[in-house]
Short mmCIF file of the C-alpha atoms (twelve columns), coordinates in Angstrom:
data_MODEL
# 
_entry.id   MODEL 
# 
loop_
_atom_site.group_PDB 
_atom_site.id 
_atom_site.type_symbol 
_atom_site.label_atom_id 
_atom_site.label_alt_id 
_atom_site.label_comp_id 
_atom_site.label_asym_id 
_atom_site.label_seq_id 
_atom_site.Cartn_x 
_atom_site.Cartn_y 
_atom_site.Cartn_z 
_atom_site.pdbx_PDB_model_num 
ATOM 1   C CA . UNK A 1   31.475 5.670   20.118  1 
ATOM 2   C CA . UNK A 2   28.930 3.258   20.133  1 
ATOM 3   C CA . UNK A 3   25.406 4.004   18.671  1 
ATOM 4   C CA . UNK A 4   22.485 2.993   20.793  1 
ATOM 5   C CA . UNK A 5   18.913 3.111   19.787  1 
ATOM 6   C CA . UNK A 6   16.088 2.003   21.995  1 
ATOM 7   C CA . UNK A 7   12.590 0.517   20.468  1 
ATOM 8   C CA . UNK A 8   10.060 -0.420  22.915  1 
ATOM 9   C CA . UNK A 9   12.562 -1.865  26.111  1 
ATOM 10  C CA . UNK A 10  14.783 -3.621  23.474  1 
ATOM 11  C CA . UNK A 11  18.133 -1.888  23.084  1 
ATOM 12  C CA . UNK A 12  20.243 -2.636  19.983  1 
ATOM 13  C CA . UNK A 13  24.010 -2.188  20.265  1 
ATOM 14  C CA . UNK A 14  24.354 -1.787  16.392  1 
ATOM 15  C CA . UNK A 15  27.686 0.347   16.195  1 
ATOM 16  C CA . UNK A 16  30.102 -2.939  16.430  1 
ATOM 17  C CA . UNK A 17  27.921 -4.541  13.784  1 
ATOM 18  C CA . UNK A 18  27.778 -1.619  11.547  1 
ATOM 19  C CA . UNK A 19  31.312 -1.587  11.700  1 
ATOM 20  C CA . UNK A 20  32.383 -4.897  10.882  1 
ATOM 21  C CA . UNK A 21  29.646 -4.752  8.083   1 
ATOM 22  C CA . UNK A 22  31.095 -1.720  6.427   1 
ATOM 23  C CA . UNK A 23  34.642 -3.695  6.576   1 
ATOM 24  C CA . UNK A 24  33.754 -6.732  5.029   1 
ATOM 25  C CA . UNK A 25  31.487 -4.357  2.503   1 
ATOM 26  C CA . UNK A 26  34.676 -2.981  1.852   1 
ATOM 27  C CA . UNK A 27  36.221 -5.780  1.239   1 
ATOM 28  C CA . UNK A 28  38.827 -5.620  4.425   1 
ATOM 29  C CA . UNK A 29  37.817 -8.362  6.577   1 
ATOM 30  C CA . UNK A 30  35.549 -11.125 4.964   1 
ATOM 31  C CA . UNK A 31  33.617 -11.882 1.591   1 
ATOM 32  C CA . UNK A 32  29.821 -10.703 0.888   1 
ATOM 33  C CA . UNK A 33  27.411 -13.147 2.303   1 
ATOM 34  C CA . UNK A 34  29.048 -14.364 5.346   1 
ATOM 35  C CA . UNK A 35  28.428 -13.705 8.826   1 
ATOM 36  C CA . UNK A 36  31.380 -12.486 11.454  1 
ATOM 37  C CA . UNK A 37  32.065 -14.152 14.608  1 
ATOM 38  C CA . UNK A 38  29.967 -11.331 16.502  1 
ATOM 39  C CA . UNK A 39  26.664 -11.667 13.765  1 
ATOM 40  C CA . UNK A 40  26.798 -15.285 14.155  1 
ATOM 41  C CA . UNK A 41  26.821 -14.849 18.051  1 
ATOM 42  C CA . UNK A 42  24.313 -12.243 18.420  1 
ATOM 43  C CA . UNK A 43  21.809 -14.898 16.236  1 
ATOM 44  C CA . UNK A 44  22.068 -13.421 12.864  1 
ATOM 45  C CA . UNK A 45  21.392 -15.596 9.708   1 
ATOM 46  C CA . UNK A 46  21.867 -15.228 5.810   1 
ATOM 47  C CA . UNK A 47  18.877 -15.182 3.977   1 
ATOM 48  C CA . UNK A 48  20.258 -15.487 0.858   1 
ATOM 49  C CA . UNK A 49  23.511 -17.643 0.392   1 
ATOM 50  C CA . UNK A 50  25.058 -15.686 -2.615  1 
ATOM 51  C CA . UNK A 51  25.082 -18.163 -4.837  1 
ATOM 52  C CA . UNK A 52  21.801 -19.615 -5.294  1 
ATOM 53  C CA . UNK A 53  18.266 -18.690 -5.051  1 
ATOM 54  C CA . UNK A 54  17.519 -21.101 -2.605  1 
ATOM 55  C CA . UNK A 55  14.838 -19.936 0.572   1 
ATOM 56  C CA . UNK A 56  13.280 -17.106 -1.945  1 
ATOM 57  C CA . UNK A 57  10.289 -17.737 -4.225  1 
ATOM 58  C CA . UNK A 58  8.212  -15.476 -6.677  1 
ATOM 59  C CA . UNK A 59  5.084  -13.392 -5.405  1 
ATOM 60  C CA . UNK A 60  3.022  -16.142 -6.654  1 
ATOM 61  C CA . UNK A 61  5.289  -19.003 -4.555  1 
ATOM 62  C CA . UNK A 62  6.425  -20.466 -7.927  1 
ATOM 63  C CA . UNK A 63  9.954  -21.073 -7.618  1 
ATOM 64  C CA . UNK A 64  12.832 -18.497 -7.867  1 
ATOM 65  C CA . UNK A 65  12.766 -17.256 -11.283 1 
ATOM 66  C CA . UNK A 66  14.741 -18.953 -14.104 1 
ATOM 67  C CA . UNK A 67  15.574 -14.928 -15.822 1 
ATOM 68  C CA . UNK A 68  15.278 -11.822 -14.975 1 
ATOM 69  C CA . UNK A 69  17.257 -12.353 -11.546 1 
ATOM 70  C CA . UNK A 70  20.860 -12.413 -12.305 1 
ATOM 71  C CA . UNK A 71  23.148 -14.234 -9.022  1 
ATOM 72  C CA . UNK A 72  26.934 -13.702 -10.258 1 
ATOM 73  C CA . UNK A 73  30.153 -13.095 -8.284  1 
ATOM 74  C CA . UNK A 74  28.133 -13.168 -4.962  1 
ATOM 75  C CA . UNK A 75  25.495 -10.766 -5.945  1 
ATOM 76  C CA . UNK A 76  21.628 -10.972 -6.691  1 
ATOM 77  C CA . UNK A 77  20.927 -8.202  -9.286  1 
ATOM 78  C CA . UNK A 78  17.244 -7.425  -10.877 1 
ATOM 79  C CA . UNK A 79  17.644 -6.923  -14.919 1 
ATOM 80  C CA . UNK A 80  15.815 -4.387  -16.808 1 
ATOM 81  C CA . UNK A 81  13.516 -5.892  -19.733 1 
ATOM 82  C CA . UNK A 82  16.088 -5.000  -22.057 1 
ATOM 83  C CA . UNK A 83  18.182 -7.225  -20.777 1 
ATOM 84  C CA . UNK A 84  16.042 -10.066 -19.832 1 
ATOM 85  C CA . UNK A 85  14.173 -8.838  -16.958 1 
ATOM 86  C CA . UNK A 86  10.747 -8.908  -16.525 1 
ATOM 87  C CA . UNK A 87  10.223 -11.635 -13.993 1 
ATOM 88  C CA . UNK A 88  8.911  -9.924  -11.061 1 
ATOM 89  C CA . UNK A 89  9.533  -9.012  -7.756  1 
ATOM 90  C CA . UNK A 90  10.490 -12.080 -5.376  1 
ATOM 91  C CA . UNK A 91  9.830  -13.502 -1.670  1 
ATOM 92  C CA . UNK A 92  11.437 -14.961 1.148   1 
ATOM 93  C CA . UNK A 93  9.998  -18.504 1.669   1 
ATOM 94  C CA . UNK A 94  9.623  -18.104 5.298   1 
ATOM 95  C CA . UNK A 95  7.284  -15.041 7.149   1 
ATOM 96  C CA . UNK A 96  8.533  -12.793 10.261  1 
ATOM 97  C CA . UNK A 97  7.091  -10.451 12.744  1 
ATOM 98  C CA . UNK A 98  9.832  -8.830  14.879  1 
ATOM 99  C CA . UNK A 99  13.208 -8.779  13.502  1 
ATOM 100 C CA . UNK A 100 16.471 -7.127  12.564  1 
ATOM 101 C CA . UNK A 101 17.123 -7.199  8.324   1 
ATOM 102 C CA . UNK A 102 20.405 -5.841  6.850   1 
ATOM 103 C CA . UNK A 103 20.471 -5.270  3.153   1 
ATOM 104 C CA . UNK A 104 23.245 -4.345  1.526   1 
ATOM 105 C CA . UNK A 105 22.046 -2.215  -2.015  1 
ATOM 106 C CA . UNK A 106 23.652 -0.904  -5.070  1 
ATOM 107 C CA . UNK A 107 21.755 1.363   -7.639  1 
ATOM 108 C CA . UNK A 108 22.476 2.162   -11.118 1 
ATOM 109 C CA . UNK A 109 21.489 5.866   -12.123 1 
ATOM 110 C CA . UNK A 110 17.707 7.087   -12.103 1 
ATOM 111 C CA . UNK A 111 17.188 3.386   -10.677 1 
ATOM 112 C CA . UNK A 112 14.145 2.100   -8.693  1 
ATOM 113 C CA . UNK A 113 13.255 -0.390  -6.428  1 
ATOM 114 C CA . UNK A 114 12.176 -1.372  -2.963  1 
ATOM 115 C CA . UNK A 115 12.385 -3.875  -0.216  1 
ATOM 116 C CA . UNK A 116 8.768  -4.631  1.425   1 
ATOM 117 C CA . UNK A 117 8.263  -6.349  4.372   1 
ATOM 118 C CA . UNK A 118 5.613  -7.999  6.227   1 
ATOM 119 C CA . UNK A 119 4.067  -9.011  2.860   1 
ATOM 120 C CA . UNK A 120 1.155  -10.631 2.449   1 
ATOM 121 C CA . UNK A 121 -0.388 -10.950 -0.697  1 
ATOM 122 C CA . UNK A 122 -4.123 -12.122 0.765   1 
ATOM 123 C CA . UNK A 123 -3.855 -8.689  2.625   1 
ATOM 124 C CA . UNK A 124 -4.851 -5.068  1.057   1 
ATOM 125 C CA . UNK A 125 -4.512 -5.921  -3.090  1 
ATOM 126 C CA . UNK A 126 -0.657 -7.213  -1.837  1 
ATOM 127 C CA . UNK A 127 0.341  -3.811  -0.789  1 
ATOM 128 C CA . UNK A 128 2.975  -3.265  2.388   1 
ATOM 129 C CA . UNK A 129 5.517  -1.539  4.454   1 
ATOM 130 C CA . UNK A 130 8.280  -0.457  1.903   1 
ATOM 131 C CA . UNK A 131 11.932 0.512   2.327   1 
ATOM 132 C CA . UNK A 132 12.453 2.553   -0.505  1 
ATOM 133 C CA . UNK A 133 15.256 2.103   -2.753  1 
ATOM 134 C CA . UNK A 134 15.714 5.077   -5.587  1 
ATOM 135 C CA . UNK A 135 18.223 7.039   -7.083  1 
ATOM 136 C CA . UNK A 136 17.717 10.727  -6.595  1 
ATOM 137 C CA . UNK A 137 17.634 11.282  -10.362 1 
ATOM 138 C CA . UNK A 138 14.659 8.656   -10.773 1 
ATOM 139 C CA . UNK A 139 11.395 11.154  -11.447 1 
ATOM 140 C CA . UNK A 140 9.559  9.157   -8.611  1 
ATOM 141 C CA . UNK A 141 12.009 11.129  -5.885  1 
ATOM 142 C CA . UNK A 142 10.211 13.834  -6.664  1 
ATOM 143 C CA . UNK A 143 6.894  12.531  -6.149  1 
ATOM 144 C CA . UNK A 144 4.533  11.929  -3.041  1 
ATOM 145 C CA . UNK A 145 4.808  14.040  -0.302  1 
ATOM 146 C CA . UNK A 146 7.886  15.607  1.690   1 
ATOM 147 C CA . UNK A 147 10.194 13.821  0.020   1 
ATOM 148 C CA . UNK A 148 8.663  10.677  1.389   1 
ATOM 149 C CA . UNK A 149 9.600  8.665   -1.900  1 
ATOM 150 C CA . UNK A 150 13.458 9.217   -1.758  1 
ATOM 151 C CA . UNK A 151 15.791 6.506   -0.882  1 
ATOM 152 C CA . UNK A 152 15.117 4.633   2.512   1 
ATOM 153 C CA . UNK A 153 11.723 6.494   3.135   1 
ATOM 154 C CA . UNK A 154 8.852  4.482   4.035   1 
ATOM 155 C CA . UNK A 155 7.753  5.031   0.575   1 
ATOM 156 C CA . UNK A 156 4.900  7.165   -0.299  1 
ATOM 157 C CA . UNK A 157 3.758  7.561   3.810   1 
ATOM 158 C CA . UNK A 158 6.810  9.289   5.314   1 
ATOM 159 C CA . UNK A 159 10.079 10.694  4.566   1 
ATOM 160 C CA . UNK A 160 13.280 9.764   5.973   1 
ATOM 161 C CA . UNK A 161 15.190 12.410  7.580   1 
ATOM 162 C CA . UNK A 162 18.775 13.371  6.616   1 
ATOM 163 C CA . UNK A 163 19.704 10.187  4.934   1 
ATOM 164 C CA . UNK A 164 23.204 10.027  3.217   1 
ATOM 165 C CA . UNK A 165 22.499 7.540   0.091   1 
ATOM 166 C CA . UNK A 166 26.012 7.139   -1.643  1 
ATOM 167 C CA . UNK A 167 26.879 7.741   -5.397  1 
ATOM 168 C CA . UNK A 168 25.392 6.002   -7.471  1 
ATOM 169 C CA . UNK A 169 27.522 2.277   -8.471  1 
ATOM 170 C CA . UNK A 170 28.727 2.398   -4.747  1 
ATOM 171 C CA . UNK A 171 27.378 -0.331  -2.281  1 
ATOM 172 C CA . UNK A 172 24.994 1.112   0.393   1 
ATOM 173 C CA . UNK A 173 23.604 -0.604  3.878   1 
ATOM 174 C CA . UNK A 174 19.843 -0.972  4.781   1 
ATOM 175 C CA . UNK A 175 18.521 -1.538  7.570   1 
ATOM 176 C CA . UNK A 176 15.232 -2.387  9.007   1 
ATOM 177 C CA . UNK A 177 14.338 -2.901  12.438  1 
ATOM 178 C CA . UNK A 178 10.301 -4.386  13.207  1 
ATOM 179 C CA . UNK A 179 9.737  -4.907  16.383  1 
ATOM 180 C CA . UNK A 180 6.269  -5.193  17.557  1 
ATOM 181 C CA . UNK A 181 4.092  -2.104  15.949  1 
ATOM 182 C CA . UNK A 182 7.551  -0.301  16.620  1 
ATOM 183 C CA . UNK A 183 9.609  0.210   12.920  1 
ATOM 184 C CA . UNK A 184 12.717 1.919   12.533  1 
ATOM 185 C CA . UNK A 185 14.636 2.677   8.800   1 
ATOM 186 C CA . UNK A 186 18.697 2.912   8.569   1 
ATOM 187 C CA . UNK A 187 20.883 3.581   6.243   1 
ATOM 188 C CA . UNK A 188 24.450 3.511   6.602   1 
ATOM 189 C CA . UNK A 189 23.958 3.160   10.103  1 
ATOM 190 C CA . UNK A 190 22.476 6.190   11.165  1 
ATOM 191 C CA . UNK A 191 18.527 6.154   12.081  1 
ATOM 192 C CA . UNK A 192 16.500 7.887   9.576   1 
ATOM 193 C CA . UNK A 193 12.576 7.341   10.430  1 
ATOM 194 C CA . UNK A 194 10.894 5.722   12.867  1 
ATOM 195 C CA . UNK A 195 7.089  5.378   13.291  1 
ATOM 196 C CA . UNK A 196 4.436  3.205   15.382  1 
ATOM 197 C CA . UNK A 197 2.278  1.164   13.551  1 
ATOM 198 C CA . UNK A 198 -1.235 1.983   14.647  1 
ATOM 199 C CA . UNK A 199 -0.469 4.998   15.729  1 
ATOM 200 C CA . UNK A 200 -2.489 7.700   15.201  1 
ATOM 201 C CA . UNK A 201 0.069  9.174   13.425  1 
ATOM 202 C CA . UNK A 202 0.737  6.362   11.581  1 
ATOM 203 C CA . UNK A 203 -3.371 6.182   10.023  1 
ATOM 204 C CA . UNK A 204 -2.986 9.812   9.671   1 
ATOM 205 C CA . UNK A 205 -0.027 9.629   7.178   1 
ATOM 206 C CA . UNK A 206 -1.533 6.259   5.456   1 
ATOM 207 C CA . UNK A 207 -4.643 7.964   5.338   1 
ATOM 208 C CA . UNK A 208 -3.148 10.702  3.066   1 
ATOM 209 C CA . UNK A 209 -1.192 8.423   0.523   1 
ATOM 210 C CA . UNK A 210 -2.230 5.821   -1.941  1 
ATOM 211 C CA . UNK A 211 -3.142 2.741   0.518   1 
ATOM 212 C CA . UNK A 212 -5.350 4.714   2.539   1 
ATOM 213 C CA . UNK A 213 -8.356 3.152   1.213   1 
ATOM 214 C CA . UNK A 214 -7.326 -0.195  3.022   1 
ATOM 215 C CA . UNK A 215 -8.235 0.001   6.455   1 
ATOM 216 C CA . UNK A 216 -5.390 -0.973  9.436   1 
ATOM 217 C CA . UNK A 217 -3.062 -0.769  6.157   1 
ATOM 218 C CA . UNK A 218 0.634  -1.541  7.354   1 
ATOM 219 C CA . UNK A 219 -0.779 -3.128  10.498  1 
ATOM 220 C CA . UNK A 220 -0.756 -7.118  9.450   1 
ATOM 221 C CA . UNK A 221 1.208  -8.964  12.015  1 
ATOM 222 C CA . UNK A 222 3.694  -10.741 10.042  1 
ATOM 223 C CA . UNK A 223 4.654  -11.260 6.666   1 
ATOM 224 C CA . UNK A 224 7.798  -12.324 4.013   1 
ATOM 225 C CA . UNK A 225 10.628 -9.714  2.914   1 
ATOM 226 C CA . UNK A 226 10.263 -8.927  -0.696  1 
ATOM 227 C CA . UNK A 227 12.919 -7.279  -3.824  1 
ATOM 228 C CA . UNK A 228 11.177 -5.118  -6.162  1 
ATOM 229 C CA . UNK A 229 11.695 -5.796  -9.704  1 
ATOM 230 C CA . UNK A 230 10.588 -2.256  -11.026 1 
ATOM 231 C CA . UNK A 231 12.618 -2.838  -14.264 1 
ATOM 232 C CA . UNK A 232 15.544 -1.381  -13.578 1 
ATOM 233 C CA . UNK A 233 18.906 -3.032  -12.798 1 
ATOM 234 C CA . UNK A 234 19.489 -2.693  -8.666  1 
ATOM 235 C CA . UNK A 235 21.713 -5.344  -7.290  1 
ATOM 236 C CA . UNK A 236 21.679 -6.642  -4.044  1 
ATOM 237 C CA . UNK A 237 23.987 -8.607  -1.300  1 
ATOM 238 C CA . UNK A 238 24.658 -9.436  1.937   1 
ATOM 239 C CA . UNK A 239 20.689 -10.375 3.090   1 
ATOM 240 C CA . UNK A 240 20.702 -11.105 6.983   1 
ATOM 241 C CA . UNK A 241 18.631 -10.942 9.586   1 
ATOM 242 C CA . UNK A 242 17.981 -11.732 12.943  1 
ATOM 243 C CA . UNK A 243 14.959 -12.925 14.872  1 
ATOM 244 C CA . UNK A 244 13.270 -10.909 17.489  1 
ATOM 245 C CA . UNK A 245 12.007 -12.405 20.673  1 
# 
């Protein structure tokens, strides 16, 4: 049965793609950081090539980091200080507005990171939009309100809702559709929070956590995708998006 989910007129046929992401994820039908015959004709793109770091740049826009970012065996993996880490988070080169991004992630235990979008560092101190990736057993889960810090919340402003993170060491599937003031979170393909910029339940929320002394916080108009380093080891793969009209 196909999964349909409809944002603002635009409707997103995203059970075929799921499935032929989980396949290759799995190993069954082509290597990480490709695209399949149906990505590549529905206008998908890599945005990272699984091999170097070539498109991404530090916060700063000083080139991809010499340490601290490890890219072995097809996978792009943030290193805790104790092994080398320490360089910070990183950026994509180019900005987007409305788009599609799949991100496959894999977390070691009581891990932490994040993937931001529409980041801007001129606007609000740097702070954005975040996609939060945590292990349960990391004492930030526990934080914020409602749960609204666990894995694939939109962290620190609201919760996702019944979302299925796997075990620890397993590979799991974000995804984030932007389209417009319209946001949506995923992960492993079911819909777990969705929100209107703007909204007056959006400033309501933001108003209540830790960037509601920004005003219009979350409400920029485009931005670059960004990988938390928060100093623990998180690895990531299969980066692609797609381009919203």
């Amino acid at each position: 049965m196909k999964r349909m989910c409809l944002l603002s007129g635009l409707v997103l046929a995203v059970a075929g793609a799921w499935g032929e992401s989980a396949c290759c994820a799995a190993g069954g039908c082509m290597p990480p950081n490709t695209l399949t015959a149906r990505e590549k004709q529905e206008g998908w793109r890599l945005l990272w090539d699984g091999q170097t770091g070539e498109g991404w740049c530090t916060k700063k826009l000083a080139p991809f980091p010499a340490k601290g970012w490890e890219i072995a065996d097809g996978v792009l993996t943030v290193l805790p200080k104790s092994a080398g880490g320490g360089a910070g988070d990183i950026i994509t080169k180019e900005t987007f507005s409305s788009f599609i991004l799949k991100v496959d992630f894999r977390l070691t235990a009581a891990a932490n990171s994040g993937i931001k979008y529409l980041f801007d560092p001129k606007v609000n101190d740097g702070t954005t939009l975040e996609y939060q990736v945590l292990d349960a057993a990391h004492p930030d889960a526990a934080k914020g309100r409602d749960g609204n810090r666990k894995v694939a919340s939109f962290y620190d402003v609201m919760p996702a809702v019944n979302a299925h993170p796997k075990p620890v060491g397993e590979w799991n599937t974000a995804m984030i559709v932007c389209k417009g003031k319209s946001v949506e979170h995923w992960l492993n393909g079911e819909k777990v929070l969705a929100f209107e910029r703007g909204s007056e339940v959006f400033r309501k929320e933001v108003a209540q956590s830790n960037f509601g002394k920004y005003p219009n916080w979350g409400e920029q108009v485009s931005g670059h995708i960004l990988l938390q380093d928060h100093n623990d080891r998180v690895s990531y793969r299969n980066i692609k998006i797609k381009v919203l009209d």
